[in-house]
DRENDOPA-443780 format. One record per residue (C-alpha): residue number from 1; residue in one letter; x, y, z. Coordinates in steps of 0.02 Angstrom, whole numbers, plus 50000, padded with zeros to 5 digits. Example, Ala and Ser with C-alpha at 12.3 -4.5 7.8 and 13.67 -1.06 7.14 Angstrom:
<sites>
<site 1, 'A', <50615, 49775, 50390>>
<site 2, 'S', <50684, 49947, 50357>>
</sites>
This chain:
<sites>
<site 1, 'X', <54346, 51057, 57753>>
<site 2, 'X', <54221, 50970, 57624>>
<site 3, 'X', <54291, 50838, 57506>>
<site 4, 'X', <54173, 50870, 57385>>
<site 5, 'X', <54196, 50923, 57225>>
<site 6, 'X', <54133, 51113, 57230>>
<site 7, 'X', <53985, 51157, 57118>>
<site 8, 'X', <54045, 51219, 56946>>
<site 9, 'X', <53962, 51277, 56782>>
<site 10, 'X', <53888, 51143, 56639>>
<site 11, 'X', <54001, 51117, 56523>>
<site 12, 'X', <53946, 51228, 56382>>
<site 13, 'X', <53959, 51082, 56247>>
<site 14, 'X', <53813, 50983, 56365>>
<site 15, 'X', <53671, 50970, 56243>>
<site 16, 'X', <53493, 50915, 56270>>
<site 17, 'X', <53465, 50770, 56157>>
<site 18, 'X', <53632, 50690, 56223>>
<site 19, 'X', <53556, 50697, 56401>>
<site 20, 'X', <53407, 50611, 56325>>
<site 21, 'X', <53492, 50485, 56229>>
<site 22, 'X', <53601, 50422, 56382>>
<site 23, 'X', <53424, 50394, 56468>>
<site 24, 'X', <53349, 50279, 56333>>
<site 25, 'X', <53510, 50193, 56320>>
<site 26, 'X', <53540, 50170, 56523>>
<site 27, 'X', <53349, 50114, 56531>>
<site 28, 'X', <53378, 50009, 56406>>
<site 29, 'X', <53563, 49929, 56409>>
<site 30, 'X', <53540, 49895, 56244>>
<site 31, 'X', <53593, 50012, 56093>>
<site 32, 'X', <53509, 49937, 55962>>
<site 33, 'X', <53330, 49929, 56074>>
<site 34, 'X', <53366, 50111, 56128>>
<site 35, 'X', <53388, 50167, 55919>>
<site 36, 'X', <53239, 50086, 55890>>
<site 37, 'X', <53135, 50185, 56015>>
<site 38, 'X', <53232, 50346, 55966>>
<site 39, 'X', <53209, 50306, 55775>>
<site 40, 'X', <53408, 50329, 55742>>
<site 41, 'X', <53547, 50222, 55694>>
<site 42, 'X', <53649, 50140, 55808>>
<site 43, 'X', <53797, 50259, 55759>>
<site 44, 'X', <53713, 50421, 55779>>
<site 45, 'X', <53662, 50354, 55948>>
<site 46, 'X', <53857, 50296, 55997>>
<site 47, 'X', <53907, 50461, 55958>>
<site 48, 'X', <53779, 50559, 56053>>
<site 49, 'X', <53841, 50458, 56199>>
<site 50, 'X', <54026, 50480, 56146>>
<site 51, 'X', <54007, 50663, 56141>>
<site 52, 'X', <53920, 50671, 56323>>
<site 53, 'X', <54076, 50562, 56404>>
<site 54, 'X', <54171, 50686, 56324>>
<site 55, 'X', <54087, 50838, 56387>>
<site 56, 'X', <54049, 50762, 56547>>
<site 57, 'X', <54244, 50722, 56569>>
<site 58, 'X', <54177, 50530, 56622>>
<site 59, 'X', <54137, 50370, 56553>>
<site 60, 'X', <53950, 50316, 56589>>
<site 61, 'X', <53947, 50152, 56495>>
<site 62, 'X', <54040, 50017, 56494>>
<site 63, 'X', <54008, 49937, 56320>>
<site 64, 'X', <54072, 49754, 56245>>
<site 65, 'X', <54008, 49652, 56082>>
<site 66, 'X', <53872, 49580, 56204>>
<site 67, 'X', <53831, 49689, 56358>>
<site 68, 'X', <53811, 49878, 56401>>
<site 69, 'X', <53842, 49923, 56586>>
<site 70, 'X', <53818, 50086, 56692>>
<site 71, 'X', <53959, 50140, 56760>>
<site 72, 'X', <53964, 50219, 56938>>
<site 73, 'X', <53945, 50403, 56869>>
<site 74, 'X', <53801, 50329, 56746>>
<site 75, 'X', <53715, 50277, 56873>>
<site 76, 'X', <53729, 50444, 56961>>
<site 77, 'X', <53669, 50527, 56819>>
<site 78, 'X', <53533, 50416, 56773>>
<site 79, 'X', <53446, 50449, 56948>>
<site 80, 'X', <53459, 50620, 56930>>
<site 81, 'X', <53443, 50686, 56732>>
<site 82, 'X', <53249, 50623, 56706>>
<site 83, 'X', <53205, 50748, 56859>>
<site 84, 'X', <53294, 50881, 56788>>
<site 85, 'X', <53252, 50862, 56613>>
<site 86, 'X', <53065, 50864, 56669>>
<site 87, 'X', <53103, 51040, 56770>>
<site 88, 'X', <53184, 51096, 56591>>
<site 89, 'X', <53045, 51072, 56505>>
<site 90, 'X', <52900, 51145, 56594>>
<site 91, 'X', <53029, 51300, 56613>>
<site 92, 'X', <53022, 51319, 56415>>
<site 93, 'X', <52821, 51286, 56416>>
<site 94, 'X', <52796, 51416, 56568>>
<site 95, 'X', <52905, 51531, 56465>>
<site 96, 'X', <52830, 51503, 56311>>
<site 97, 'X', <52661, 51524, 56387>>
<site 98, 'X', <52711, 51696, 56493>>
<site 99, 'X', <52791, 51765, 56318>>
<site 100, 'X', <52658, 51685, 56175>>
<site 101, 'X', <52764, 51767, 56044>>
<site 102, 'X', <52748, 51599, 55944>>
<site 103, 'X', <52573, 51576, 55995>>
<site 104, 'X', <52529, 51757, 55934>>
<site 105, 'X', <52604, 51704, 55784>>
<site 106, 'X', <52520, 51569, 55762>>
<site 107, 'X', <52346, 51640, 55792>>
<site 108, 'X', <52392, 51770, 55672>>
<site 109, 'X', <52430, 51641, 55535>>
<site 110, 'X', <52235, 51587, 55583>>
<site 111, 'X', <52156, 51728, 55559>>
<site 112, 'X', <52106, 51667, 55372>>
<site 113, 'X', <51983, 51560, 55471>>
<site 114, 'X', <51878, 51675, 55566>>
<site 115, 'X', <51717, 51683, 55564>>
<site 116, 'X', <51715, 51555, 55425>>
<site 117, 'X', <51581, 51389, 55443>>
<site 118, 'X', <51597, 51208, 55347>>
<site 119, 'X', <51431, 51268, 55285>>
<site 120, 'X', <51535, 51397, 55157>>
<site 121, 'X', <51637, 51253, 55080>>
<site 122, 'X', <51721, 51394, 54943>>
<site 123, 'X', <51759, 51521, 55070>>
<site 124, 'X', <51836, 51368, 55167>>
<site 125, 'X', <51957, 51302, 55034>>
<site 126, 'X', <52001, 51506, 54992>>
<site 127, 'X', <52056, 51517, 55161>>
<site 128, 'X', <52141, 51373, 55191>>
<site 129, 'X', <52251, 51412, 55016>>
<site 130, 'X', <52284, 51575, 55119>>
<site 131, 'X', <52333, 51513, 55273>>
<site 132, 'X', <52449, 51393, 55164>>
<site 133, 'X', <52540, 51538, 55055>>
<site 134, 'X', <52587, 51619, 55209>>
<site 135, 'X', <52716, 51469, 55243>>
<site 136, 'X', <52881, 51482, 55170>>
<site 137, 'X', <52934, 51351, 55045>>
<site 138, 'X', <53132, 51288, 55036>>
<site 139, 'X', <53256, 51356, 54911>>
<site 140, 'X', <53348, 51198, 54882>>
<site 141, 'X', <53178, 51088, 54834>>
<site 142, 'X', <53106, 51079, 54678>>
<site 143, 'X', <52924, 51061, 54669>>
<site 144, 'X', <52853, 50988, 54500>>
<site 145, 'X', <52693, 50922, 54428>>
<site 146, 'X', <52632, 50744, 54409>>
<site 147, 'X', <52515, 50628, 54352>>
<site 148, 'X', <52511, 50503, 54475>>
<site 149, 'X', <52404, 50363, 54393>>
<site 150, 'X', <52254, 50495, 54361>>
<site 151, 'X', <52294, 50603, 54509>>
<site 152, 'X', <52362, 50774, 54497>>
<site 153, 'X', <52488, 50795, 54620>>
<site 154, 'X', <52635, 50892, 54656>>
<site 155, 'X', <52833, 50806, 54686>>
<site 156, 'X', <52953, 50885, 54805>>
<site 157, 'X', <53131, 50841, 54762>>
<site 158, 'X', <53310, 50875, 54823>>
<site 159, 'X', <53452, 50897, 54670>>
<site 160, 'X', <53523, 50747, 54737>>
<site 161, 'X', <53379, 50635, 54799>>
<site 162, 'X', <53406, 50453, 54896>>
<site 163, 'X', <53280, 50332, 54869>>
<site 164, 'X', <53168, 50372, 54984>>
<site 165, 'X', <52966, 50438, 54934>>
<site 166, 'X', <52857, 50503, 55049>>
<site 167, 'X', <52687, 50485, 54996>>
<site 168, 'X', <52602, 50668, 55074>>
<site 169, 'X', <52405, 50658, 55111>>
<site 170, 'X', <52371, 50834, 55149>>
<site 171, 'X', <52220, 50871, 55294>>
<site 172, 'X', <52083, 50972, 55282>>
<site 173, 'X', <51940, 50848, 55360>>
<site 174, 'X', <51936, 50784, 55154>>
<site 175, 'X', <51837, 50937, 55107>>
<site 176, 'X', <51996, 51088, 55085>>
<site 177, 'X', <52179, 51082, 55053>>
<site 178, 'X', <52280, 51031, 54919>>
<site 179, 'X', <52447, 50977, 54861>>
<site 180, 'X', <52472, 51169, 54815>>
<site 181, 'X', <52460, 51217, 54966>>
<site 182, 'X', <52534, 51102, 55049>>
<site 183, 'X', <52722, 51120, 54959>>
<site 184, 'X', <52792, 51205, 55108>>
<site 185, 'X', <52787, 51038, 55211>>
<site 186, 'X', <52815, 50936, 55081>>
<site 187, 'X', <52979, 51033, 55047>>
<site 188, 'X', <53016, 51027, 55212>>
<site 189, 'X', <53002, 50853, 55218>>
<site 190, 'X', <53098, 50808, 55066>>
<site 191, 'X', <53232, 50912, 55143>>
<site 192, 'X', <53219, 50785, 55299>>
<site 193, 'X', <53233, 50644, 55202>>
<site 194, 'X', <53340, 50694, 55074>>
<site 195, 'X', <53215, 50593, 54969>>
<site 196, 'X', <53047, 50639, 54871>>
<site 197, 'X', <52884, 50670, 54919>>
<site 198, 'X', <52730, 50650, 54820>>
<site 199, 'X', <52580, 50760, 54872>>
<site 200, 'X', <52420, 50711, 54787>>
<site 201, 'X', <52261, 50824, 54753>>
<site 202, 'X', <52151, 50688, 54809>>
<site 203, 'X', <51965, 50726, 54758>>
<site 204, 'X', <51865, 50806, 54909>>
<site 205, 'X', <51682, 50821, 54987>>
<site 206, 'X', <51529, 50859, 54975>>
<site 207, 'X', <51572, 50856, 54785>>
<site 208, 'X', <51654, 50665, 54798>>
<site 209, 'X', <51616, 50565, 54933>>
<site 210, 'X', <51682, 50409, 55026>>
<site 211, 'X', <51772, 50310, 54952>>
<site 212, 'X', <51848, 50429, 54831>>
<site 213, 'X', <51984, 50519, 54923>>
<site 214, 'X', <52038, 50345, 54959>>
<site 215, 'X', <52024, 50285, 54772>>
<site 216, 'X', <52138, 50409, 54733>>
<site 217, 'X', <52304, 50392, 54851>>
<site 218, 'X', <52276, 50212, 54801>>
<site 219, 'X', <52295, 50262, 54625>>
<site 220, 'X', <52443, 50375, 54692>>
<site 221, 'X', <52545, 50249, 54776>>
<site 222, 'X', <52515, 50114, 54626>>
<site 223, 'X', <52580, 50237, 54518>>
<site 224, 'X', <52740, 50268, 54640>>
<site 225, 'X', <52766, 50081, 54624>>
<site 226, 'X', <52762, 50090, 54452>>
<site 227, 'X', <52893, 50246, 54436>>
<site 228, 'X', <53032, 50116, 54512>>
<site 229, 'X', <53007, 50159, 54693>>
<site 230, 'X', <52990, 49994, 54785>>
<site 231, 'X', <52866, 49986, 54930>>
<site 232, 'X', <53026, 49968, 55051>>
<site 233, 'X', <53071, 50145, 54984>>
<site 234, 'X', <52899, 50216, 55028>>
<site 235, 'X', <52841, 50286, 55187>>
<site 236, 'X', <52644, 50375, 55204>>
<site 237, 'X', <52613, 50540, 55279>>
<site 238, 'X', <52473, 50612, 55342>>
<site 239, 'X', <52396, 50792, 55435>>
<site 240, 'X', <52255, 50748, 55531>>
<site 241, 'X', <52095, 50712, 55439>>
<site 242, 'X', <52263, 50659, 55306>>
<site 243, 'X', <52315, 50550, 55429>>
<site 244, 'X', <52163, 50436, 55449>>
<site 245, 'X', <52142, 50411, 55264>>
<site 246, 'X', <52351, 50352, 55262>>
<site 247, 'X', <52264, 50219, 55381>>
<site 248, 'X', <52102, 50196, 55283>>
<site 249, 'X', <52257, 50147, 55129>>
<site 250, 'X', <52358, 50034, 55240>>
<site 251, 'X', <52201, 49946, 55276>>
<site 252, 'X', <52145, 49939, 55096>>
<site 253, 'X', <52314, 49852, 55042>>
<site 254, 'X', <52332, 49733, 55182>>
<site 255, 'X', <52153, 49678, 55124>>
<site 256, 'X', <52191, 49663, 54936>>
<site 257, 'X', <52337, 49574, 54984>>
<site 258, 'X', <52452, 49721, 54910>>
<site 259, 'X', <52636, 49766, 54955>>
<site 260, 'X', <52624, 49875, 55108>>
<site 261, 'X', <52754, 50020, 55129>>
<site 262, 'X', <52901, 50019, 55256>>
<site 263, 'X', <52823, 50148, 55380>>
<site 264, 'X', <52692, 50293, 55422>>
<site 265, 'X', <52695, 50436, 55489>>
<site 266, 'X', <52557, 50531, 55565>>
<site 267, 'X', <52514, 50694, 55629>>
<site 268, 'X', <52384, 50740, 55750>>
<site 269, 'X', <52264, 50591, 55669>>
<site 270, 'X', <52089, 50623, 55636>>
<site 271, 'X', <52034, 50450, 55665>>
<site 272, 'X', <51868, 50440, 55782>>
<site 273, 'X', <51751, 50473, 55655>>
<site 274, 'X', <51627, 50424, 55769>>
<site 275, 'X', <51612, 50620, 55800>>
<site 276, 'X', <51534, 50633, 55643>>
<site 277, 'X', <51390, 50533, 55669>>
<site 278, 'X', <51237, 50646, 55591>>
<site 279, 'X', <51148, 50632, 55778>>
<site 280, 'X', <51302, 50718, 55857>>
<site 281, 'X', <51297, 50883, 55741>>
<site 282, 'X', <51231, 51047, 55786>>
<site 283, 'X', <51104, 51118, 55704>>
<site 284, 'X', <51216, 51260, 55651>>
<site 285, 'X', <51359, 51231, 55578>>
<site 286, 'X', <51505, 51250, 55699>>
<site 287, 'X', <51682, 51368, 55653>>
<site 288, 'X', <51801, 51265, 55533>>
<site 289, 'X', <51950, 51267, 55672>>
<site 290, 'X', <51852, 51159, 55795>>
<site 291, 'X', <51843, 50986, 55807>>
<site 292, 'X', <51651, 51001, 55799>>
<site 293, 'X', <51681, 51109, 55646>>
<site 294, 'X', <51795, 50954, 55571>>
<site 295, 'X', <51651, 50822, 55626>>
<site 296, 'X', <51541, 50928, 55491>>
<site 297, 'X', <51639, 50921, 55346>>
<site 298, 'X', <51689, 50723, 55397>>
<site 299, 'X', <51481, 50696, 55395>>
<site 300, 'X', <51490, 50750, 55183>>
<site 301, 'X', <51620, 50650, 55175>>
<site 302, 'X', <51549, 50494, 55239>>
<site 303, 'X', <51395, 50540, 55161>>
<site 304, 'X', <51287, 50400, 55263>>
<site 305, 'X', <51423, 50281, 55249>>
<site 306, 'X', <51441, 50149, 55384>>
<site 307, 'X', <51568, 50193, 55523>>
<site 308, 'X', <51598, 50041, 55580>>
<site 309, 'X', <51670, 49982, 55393>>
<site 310, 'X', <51858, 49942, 55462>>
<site 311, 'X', <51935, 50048, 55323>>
<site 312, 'X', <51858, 50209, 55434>>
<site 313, 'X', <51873, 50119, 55586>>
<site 314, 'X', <52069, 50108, 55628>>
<site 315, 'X', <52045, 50117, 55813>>
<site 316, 'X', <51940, 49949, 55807>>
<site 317, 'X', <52011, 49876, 55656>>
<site 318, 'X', <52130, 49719, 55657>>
<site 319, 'X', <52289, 49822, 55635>>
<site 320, 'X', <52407, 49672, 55636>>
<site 321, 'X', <52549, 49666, 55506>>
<site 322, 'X', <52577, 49845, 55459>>
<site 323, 'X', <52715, 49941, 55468>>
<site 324, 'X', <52812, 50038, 55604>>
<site 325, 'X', <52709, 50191, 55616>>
<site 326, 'X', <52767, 50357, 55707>>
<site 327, 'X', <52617, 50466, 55780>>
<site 328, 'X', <52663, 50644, 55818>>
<site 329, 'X', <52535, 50760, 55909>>
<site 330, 'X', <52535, 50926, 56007>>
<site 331, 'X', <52491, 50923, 56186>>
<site 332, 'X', <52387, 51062, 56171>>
<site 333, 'X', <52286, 50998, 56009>>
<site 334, 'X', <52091, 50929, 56023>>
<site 335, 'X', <52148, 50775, 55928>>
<site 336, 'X', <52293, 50707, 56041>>
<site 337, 'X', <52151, 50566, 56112>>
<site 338, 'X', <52150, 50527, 55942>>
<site 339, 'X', <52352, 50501, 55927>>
<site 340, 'X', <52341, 50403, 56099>>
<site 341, 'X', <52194, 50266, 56071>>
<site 342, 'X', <52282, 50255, 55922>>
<site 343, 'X', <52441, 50229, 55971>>
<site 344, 'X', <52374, 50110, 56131>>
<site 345, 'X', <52259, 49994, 55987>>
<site 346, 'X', <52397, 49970, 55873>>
<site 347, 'X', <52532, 49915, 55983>>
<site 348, 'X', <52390, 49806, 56068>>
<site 349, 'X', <52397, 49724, 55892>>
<site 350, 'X', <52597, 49713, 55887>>
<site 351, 'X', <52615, 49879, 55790>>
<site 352, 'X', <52788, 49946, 55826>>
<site 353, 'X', <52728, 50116, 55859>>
<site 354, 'X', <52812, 50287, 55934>>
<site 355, 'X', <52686, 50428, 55983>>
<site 356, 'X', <52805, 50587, 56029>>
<site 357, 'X', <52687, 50735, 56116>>
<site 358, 'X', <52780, 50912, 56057>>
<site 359, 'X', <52719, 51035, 56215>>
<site 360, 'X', <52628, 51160, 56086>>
<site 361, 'X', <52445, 51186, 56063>>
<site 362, 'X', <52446, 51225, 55889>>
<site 363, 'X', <52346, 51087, 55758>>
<site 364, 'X', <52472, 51019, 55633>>
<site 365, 'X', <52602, 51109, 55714>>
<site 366, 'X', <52735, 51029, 55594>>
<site 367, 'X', <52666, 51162, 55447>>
<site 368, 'X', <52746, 51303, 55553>>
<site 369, 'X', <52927, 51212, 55533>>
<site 370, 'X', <53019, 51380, 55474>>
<site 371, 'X', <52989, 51452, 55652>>
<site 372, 'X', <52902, 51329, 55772>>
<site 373, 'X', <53075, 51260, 55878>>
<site 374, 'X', <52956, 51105, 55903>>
<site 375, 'X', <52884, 51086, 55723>>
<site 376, 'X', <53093, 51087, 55659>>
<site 377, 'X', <53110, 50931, 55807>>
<site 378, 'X', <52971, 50844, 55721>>
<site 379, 'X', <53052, 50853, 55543>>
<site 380, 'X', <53223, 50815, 55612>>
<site 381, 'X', <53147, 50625, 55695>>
<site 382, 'X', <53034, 50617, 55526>>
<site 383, 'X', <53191, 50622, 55439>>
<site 384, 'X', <53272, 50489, 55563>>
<site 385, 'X', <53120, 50390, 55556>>
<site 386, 'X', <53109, 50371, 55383>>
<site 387, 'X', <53298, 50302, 55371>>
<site 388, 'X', <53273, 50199, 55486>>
<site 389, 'X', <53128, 50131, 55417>>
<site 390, 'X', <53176, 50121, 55229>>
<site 391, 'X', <53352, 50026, 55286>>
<site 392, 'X', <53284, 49915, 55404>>
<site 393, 'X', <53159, 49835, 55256>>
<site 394, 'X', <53305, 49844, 55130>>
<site 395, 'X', <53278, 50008, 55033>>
<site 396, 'X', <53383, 50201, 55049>>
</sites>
């Protein structure tokens, strides 16, 4: 007769993101190191852990004022939960990739670019307003005008909103998009937050070139300064060719000496413009969803411009000094290099810096929040990111 335990069914209160909390923490043995690489408090984290002992029927930890411990059964799980939370996710990305509902879906949502070129910069921006309207926006956020310092933008707000901004830079590789467009995720991130975000309509190429687009989130974020939201209270955002000019304005005000804001956050980051070196295009211009299609509108953009001017150059620019930053890319997306250089150069340079890779293949994955299981993940540690972020340098 066995003296083992027999094999029973998981508890069905076990969740997921417990599992992967205790692992942080048991690497770790620290709670306040292991919030900081999860980007959540130190009581959201307790009570993750709380609620597996609980579900579990066993203590893993043994905490005091000073030390954190595995217990015997901790230690049992921690040699065998990585493993299977591994096997658990490339079940959901074989079954994801067998049943490409979502994936339909999202190629379906593309279908405003087909057939289209950078070379038909109006049929580009029509498009890309049409790929944008097809998003959902969220009933509880308001979405108003503003002037921010000279820049029309738009302001996604809660009833009730903390002190938190979010300053939105909307991609596009600086030649489509706009703030219009772009109120789905800006709602979707005020709703994260529960804070505002400011999306400006940043001039674009070929008709305004470098330096521009940058000139005017400069102008944005003075203005937010101005409306009583102190640079502890402000965290940048930024879709992909978005993304690098966040970084192109957190270079520009740690050169000028300005007040830098208490975090970024980036998805999918254009930032190698290197590809957009005139030698490197084709003769005809390639489709707009490529990243050879991107490296053509980045060329009218640059217009000649040096790329090795640091304020372009983030992956070889002296990134010491600025703030936590949280990259977020899709495994599946042309531009996760981009995220991971990134991500490898600026903690190199003492960045505090989490890159999280979502197991989709969809580019700026986070628009398709309202149905994407992985896009909603990305708000939820936006959301936990920027509270983290805004508390930690004294703001919300």
């Amino acid at each position: 007769m066995s003296d083992q335990i027999p094999r029973g069914q998981a508890p069905d209160s076990l969740e997921l993101r417990h599992l992967r909390a205790f692992v942080v923490v048991a690497q770790e043995l620290n709670f306040s190191r292991a919030a900081a690489r999860l980007f959540v408090s130190q009581s959201t984290l307790s009570r993750q852990i709380a609620a597996l002992e609980r579900s579990l029927g066993c203590l893993l930890l043994r905490r005091s004022t000073q030390n954190v411990a595995l217990t015997p059964a901790g230690r049992t799980l921690l040699d065998r939960v990585p493993a299977v939370l591994d096997d658990i996710d490339d079940v959901v990305r074989a079954t994801r990739s067998t049943g490409g509902e979502l994936a339909e879906h999202i190629r379906r949502l593309g279908d405003q670019f087909t057939d289209l070129t950078y070379a038909d910069v109006d049929a580009l921006r029509a498009a890309a307003e049409r790929h944008y309207a097809l998003m959902p926006l969220v009933p509880e956020i308001a979405v108003t005008p503003a002037n921010a310092g000279g820049v029309p933008g738009l302001v996604a707000s809660p009833a009730e909103p903390g002190r938190a901004w979010v300053l939105l830079l909307h991609g596009g590789t600086y030649t489509s998009g706009s703030a219009f467009g772009f109120r789905s995720l800006a709602g979707a991130l005020a709703d994260a937050i529960r804070g505002r975000v400011l999306t400006p309509d940043y001039r674009l190429a070929p008709e305004h070139r470098f330096p521009a687009a940058l000139d005017d989130v400069h102008a944005a974020y003075t203005w937010l300064l101005g409306q009583g939201a102190a640079p502890p209270d402000v965290v940048l955002a930024g879709d992909t060719s978005g993304a690098g000019l966040a970084l192109s304005l957190l270079l520009r005000l740690k050169e000028h000496g300005e007040s830098l804001p208490a975090g970024s956050v980036l998805f999918t980051p254009y930032v190698d413009l290197n590809a957009a070196a005139p030698t490197s295009l084709p003769d005809v211009p390639a489709p707009s969803a490529t990243r050879q299609g991107a490296a053509w509108g980045i060329a009218r953009y640059l217009d000649g411009h040096p790329l090795d001017d640091p304020l372009l150059d983030p992956l070889h620019a002296d990134l010491r000094g600025l703030p936590p930053m949280l990259i977020q890319a899709a495994a599946g997306d042309e531009g996760l290099p981009d995220a991971e250089r990134l991500a490898e150069h600026a903690r190199a340079q003492g960045v505090d810096v989490r890159l999280e890779i979502y197991p989709v293949a969809a580019q700026s994955f986070q628009l398709y929040w309202s149905f994407l299981p992985e896009a909603a993940d990305a708000m939820t540690q936006i959301g936990d990111f920027v509270r983290i972020v805004t508390a930690s340098t004294g703001g919300s």
